[in-house]
N, C-alpha and C positions, 0 to 999 in steps of 0.2 A: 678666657681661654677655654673655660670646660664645654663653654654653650658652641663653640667650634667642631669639638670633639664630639657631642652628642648629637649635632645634624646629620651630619653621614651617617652616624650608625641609625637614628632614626628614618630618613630617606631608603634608607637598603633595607630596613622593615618593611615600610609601607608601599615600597617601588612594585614586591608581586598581588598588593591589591589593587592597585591603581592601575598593573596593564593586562589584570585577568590572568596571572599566570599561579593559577592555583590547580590545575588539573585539566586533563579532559572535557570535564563538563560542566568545568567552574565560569560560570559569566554570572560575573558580578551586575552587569544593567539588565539580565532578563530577557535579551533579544533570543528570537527563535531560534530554530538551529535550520540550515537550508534542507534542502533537498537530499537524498543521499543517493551514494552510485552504489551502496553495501545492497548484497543480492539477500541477505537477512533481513525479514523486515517484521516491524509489528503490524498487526492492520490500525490503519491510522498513517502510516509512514508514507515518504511522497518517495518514489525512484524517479531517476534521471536517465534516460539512454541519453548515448553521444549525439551531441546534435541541439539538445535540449528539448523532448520529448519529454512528458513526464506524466508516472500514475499515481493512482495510490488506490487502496482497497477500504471501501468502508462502510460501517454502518451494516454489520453482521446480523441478519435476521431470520428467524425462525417463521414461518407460514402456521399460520393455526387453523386454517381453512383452504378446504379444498373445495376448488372451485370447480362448474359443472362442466368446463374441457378441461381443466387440470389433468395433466395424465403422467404419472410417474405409481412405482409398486405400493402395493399397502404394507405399510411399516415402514416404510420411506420417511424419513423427515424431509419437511422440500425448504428451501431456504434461500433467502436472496441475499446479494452485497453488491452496494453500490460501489464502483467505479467510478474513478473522475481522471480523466485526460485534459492536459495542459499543453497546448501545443509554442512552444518559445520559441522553434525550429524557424527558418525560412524560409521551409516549403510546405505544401500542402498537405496534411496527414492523412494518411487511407486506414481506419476505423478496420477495414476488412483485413486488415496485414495482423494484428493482434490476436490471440488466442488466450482464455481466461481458464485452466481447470483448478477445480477442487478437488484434493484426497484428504482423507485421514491423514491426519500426522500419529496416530498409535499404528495404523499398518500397511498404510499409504494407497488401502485401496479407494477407487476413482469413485467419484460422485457423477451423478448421471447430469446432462445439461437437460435442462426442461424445460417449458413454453409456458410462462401462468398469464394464462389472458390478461392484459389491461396492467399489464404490471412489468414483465422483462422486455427487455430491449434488446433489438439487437446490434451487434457492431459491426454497423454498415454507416454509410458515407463518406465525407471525408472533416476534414480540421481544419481553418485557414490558421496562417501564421498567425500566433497572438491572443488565440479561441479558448475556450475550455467548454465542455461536456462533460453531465454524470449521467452515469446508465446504470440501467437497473440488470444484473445478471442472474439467474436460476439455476438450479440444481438438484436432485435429492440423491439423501441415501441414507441407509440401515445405519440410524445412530445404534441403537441398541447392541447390534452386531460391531462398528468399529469406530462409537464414541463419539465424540461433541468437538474434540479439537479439532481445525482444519488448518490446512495451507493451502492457497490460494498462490498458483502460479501462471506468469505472464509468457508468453512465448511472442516475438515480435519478428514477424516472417522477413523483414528485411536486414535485421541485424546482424552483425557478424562480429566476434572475438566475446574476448569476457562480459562476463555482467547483465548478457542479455536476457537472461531466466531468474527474473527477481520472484520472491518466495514471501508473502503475508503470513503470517501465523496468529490463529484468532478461533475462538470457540461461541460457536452456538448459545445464544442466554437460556 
């Protein structure tokens, strides 16, 4: 009779490990977490527009050399981050609809978009359904004046309602 009474209470222990209900961010097997539609992001993080478009910002780098057309002001830091587009969508993606800028996150002023030979890319073409692409993007601007943290923002020329200006937050090594 007691081994009756101690199953259930045992089973109603172990039932919130067995179906993951320990939290938010409790996954007990380790599977990834998807995609997010949160307009907050780390750099690293993948966003999703409607449709199933999808970025993510990464691979934050600093430029140690200035190359002989590099052209951006002296005391600039010039700095790239790669880009990668997923296109899950069922139409064809136009590269040229996207708009990438960097500011300061200490005072939100704008980083300059810049050209470093042999290295940025631009975003032109198009996506077929199914595709992925990483691109290299450019920039600089006066760390010294407004610091090493950036946010990296997406503008996506066809979208319309929420969520369409997803924000990377990510600093300079």
């Amino acid at each position: 009779m007691r081994r009756r009474a101690a199953t259930p209470l045992v089973v109603a222990m172990l039932l919130p490990l067995a179906t993951g209900c320990g939290g938010e961010d409790s996954n007990p097997f380790g599977e990834p977490k998807g995609p997010s539609t949160s307009t907050a992001l780390a750099v690293g993080d993948v966003f999703t527009w409607e449709g199933g478009v999808m970025a993510s910002v990464d691979d934050i780098d600093e430029r140690s050399e200035r190359g002989e057309y590099d052209s951006y002001p002296e005391g600039h830091a010039a700095f790239t981050a790669e880009v990668t587009f997923d296109n899950e969508s069922d139409e064809s993606l136009s590269l040229s609809d996207f708009v990438f800028d960097a500011v300061s996150t200490a005072d939100g002023a704008e980083a300059a978009v810049i050209h470093i030979e042999d290295v940025t890319d631009g975003l032109q073409g198009s996506l077929e359904p199914g595709a992925s692409e990483r691109l290299t993007l450019s920039w600089s601007l006066d760390t010294e004046q407004h610091g090493r943290d950036l946010t990296f923002v997406a503008t996506r020329g066809t979208s319309t309602g929420e969520g369409d200006r997803p924000e990377w937050a990510g600093s300079l090594p």
